[in-house]
N, C-alpha and C positions, 0 to 999 in steps of 0.2 A: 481280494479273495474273501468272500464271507465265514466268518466264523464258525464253527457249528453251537449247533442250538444244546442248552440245555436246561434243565429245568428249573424253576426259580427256587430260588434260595432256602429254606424252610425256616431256618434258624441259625444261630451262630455259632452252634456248640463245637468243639474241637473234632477236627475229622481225623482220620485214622493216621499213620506211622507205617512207612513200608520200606526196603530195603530192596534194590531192584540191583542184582549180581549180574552183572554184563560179560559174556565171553566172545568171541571171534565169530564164531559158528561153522557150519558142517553144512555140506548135502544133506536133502533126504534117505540119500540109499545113493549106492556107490555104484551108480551106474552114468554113462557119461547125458543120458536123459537128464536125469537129476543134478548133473553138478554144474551144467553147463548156464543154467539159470544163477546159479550161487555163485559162479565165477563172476559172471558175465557182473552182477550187484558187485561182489570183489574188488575187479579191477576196474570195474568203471566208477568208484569210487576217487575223487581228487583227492584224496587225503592221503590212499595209496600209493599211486601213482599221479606225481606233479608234471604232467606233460598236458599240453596244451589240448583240450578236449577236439579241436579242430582236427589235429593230428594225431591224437591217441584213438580217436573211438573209432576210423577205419581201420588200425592194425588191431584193433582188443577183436573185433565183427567178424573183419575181413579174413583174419590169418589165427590168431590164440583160438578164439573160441571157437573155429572149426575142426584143429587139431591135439587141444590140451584134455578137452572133459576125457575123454576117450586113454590117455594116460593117465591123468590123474581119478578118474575111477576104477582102473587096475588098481591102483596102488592102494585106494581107500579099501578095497576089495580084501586085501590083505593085510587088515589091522580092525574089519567092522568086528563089534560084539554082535553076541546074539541078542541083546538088548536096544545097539544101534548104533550111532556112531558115539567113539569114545568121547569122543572132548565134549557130546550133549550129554551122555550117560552120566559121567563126573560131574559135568557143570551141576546138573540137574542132582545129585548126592549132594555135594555140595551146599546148594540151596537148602534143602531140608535141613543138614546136620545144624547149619547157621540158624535155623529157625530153633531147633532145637535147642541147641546152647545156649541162644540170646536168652529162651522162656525159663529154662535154667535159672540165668541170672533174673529174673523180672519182667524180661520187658514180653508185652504182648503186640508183636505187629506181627505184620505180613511179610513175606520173605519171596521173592521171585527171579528164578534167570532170567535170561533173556541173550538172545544172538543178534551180535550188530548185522550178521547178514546170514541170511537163511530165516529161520523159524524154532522159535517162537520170535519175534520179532520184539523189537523197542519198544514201537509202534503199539503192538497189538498188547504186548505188556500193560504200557501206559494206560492207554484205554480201559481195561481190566481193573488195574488199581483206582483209575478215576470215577468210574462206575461201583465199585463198592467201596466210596468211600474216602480213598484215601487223598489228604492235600499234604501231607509231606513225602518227599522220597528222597530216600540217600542212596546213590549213583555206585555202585560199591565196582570194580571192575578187575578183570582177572587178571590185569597186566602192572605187576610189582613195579616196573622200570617204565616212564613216561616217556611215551613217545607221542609225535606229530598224527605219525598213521594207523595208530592202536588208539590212543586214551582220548586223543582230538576225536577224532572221528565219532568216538561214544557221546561226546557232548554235544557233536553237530548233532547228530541224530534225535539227541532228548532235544533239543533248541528249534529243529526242524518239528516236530511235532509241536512243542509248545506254541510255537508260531500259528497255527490252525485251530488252537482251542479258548477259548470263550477266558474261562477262570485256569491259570495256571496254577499248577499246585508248588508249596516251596520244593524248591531242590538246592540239597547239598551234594560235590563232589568230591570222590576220593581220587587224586589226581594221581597217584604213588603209594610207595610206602618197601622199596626198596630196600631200605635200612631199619623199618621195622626190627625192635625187637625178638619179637613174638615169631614174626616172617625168618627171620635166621637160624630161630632155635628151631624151628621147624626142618630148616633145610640142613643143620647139623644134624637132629635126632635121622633123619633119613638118610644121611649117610654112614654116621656112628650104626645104625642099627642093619646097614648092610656087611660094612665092614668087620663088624661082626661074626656074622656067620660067614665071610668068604675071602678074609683077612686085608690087606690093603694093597694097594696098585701100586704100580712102580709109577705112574701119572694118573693123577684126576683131571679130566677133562671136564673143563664147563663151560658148554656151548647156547648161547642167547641165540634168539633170533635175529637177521640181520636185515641192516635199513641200507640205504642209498647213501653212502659217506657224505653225501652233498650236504645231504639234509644235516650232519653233524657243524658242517662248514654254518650254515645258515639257519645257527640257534637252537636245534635238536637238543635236550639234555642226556637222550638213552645209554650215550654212549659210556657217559661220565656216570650215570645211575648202575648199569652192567656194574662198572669197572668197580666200583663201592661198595657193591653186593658182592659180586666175588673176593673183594678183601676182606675182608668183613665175615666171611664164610671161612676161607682159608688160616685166619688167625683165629676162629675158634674150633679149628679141625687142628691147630698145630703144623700148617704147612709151613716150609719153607718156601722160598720163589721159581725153584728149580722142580717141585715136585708139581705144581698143579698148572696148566693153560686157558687163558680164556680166547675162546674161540668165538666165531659166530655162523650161522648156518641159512638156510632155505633162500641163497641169491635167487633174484629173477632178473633176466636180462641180460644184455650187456655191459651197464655203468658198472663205475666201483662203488662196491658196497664195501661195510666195513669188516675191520682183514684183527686176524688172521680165519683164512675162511676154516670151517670142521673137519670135513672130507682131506682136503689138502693135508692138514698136521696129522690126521691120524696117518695119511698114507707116512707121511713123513717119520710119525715114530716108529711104526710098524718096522721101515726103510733101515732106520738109524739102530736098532737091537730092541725097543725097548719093548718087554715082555707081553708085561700088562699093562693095560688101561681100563679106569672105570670112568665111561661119562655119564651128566650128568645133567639137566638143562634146568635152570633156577630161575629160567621165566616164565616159563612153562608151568602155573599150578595144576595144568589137570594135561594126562597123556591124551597127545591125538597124535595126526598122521606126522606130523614134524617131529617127533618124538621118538616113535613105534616103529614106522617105514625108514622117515629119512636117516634116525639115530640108529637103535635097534635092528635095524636090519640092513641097509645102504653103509651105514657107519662101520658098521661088525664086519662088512665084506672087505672094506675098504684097508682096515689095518690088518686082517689076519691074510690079505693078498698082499699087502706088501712088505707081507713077514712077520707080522705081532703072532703070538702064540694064545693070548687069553683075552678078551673084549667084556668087560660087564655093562649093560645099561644100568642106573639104578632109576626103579620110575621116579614118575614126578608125584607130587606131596598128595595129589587125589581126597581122596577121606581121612589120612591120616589125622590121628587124635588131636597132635602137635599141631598141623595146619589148621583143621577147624576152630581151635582155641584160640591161635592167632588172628584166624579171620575177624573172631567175635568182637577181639579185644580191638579189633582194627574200627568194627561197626563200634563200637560201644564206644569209643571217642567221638568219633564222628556223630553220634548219635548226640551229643551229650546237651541238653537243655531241651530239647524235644520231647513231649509227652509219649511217651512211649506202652501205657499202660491202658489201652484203649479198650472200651465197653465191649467192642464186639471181639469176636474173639477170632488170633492168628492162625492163617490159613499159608 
């Protein structure tokens, strides 16, 4: 495979410092035209789904992608902003306020999202940053807790592109950051500052998103990263063990994925008396359809049909002051012995 061409060298001087914020991504528009392309990248992804390409890519063709866009564009339908989809609306806040805060502190780089699947792409990221400039990038990624088929995947992706280009530029990676600090006081302030105005639940619910328990059998760390984050959160909320659950949520399929699943324990407390519940999803930094739809709205029906009387969502950390701080302090480690102070100036 020929490299692409690019233009000779000029000089040697330091090139630019950028910051490349990676999230999941979204359809263009919540229609089953547009999702069925972002699926189709999705699940035909191996990172996601470890089944045998032989075997997976006539049922993903043949049977999902004829029947899912089409549901799951209802569903995107009923949580789109008027700005567009949530989880690129936040990402893309997000980005800026981190630009923002780093310049704050000093540093002058560049600062970009980017959607492992959909658009704005790694890909066309990369490209962008390499073309004005930039040879270092810090991999920054929206998923606290490491997994196989979230944080892997981000790396295939920059590793797959770097494979096609002439001069790589450095890259460092943020693999986690689970137990963060910064990350906890975040996810405390946002709940201290609900409970506040709407007093405390008889259960806190905190429900992750959920993987294939296989993948836990066969080295996964996510599980064990959840489980650390939620304690870690609960003993500086002052829970007992009896007051808060960790759940997990969005199964696909048939396999076992890992338990106890969302939907099931809400119906189960709603079942069992208990009043209220607030959930709450702590790996989630920015709300979208797993959040919005499947929590906030699936979730709500779920416990007040089977008897619960009160439901809160409380959103996920978005713009908040607390999160953007933490993010910074997160780049600013990871930053750290990297010129960060560059001639041109941060876009």
């Amino acid at each position: 495979m020929p490299f692409r061409q690019e233009p000779p060298a000029a000089d040697m001087t330091p090139g630019r410092t950028a910051v490349l914020w990676c999230n999941l991504g979204s359809p263009d528009e919540p229609t089953a035209k547009a999702v069925r392309p972002y699926l189709a990248e999705f699940l035909g992804d191996p990172r996601v789904v470890e089944i045998p390409k032989a075997a997976w890519i006539p049922i993903l063709h043949g049977i999902i992608l004829r029947t899912r866009p089409a549901k799951s564009a209802a569903k995107y339908a009923s949580i789109w902003m008027p700005e567009g989809s949530p989880l690129k609306v936040w990402t893309q806040k997000q980005a800026t306020l981190l630009r923002g805060w780093l310049g704050e502190r000093g540093h002058r780089l560049t600062v970009r999202e980017a959607m492992r699947y959909g658009q704005p792409s790694i890909a066309s990221r990369l490209d962008e940053l390499k073309a004005e400039g930039v040879t270092r990038v810090l991999v920054l990624q929206a998923y606290p807790q490491y997994s196989a088929t979230t944080t892997a995947s981000v790396i295939d992706e920059v590793n797959a592109w770097s494979a096609r280009v002439r001069r790589v530029p450095e890259f460092r990676f943020v693999n986690d950051y689970h137990d963060d600090a910064g990350y906890i006081d975040a996810l405390v302030h946002s709940v201290m500052r609900h409970w506040q105005h709407n007093g405390r639940p008889d259960q806190l619910v905190m429900s992750f998103h959920g993987i294939p328990a296989r993948n836990i059998r066969l080295g996964d760390p996510y599980h064990a990263q959840c489980v650390v984050t939620a304690r870690l959160l609960a003993e500086r909320l002052q829970l007992t063990p009896d007051e808060y659950r960790v759940t997990f949520q969005s199964r696909f399929g048939r396999a076992k994925w890992l338990e106890p699943y969302t939907e099931p324990t809400l119906r189960e407390l709603g079942a069992k008396g208990v009043k209220r519940v607030d959930v709450m999803c702590p790996g989630f930094p920015a709300d979208c359809l797993e959040t919005l739809e499947e929590i906030a709205m699936e979730g709500r029906e779920a416990f007040l049909q089977a008897g619960g009387k009160e439901f809160n969502y409380i959103p996920c950390l978005n713009d908040s002051h607390a999160w953007i701080t933490a993010l910074a302090g997160i780049a600013e480690r990871h930053l750290a012995g990297w010129p960060t102070d560059s001639r041109a100036r941060a876009q």
